[in-house]
Steps between C-alpha positions, in 0.01 A plus 500: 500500500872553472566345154880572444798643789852620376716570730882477633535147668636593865531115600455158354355211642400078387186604467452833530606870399495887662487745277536838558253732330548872559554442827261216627632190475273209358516104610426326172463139531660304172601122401829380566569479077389901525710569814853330351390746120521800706747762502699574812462691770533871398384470168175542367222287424160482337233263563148400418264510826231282670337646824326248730303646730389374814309617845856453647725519266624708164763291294680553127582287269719529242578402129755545265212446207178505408502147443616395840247728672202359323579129581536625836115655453406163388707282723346679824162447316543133614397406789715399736766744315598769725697810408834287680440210305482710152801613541666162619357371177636781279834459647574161435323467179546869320197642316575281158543194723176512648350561188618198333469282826082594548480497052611121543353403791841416712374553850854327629688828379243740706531210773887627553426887581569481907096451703351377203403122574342242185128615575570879462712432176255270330230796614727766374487348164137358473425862587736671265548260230223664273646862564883431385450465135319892492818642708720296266291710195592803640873418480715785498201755616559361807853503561546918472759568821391794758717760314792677559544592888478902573732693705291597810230200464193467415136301642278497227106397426514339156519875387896615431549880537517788302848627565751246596858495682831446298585082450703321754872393346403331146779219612224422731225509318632279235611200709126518662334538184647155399351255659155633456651524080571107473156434693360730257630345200446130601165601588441650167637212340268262710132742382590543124592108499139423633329754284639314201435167612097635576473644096638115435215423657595308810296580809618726787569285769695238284694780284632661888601194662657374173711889483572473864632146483722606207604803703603326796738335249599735336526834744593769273368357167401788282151469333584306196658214638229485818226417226734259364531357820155498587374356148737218621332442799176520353541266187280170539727240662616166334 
């Protein structure tokens, strides 16, 4: 299984990426929100992997993060949910978006992802609905970006190697690294608000829907004032 490719990005596409790898160039399929974070053409790139495999066919897929490759595990886990679709989905929602729209149950925001009509969505969050609270736990564990690129490339198996190649240009690096950084930190925010609201003793399901709901308010509300927010929308009514 080809966990991880880095690589110099020989041409960009809407939905799509070659990279060259020492020599052999790889087709790596990606979402459209991916595609437009990528470097340009020339530089290098690093991304988290997904091999489908068919009788027919051998296709990549790739992530920027952790976090957007395992909703795309469970997202093709749904029926119906094709590799295609995943990706449509990811694109027009964003990791953090989709984890927000399936923790409160808003169907109409998976609804918009292009070839996803009302009776997908509504299964896409029946399905999922119980699952988005435990990758919301994980917060920033999940958001780790595939690394700093390496001169020459790289395919990897989940296992990095020994010995590696010098760093592509740090200027680089850096403007990649940040996206991944502010999913990483809202993300973080988002777990350590529910882990406080679950020692308050509110249940799981109500404590993530309430932090998501507070979050989709407030975007880039640090931990503190996401509880706050959450307490809010939690406090008995009238």
């Amino acid at each position: 299984m080809i966990g991880r490719i880095a690589g110099v990005i020989l041409h960009r596409g809407q939905d799509q990426v070659l990279i060259d790898v020492r020599g052999i160039g790889y087709i790596v399929h990606v979402s459209e929100r991916t595609a437009a974070s990528l470097p340009p053409a020339g530089e290098a790139v690093a991304l988290y992997t997904e091999l489908l495999v068919r009788e027919d066919l051998l296709q990549l897929f790739g992530f920027a993060t952790m976090l957007e490759k395992e909703w795309h595990r469970l997202l093709t886990s749904v029926q119906g949910v094709g590799a295609k679709v995943s990706l449509a989905v990811l694109g027009t929602l964003g990791a953090e978006g989709l984890s927000r729209a399936i923790t409160l149950g808003d169907w109409s925001a998976v609804r918009k992802a292009p070839g996803v009509g009302p009776k997908l969505a509504q299964r896409v969050v029946l399905e999922l609905k119980d699952k988005a609270p435990g990758i919301m736990a994980l917060g920033g564990n999940l958001t780790v970006d595939a690394g700093h690129p390496q001169i020459g490339g790289a395919v990897s198996t989940g296992i990095e190697p020994a010995e590696t190649a010098a760093a592509a240009s740090a200027s680089m690096a850096d403007a990649a690294a940040r996206p991944a950084s502010d999913t990483a930190q809202s993300a973080t925010a988002a777990a350590e608000a529910l882990s406080a609201l679950i020692n308050l003793g509110y249940g799981h399901g109500e404590a993530a829907a309430a932090v998501a709901e507070a979050q989709t308010d407030q975007a880039s509300a640090q931990t503190p004032a996401l509880i706050r927010a959450a307490l809010r929308l939690l406090a008995p009514k009238g």
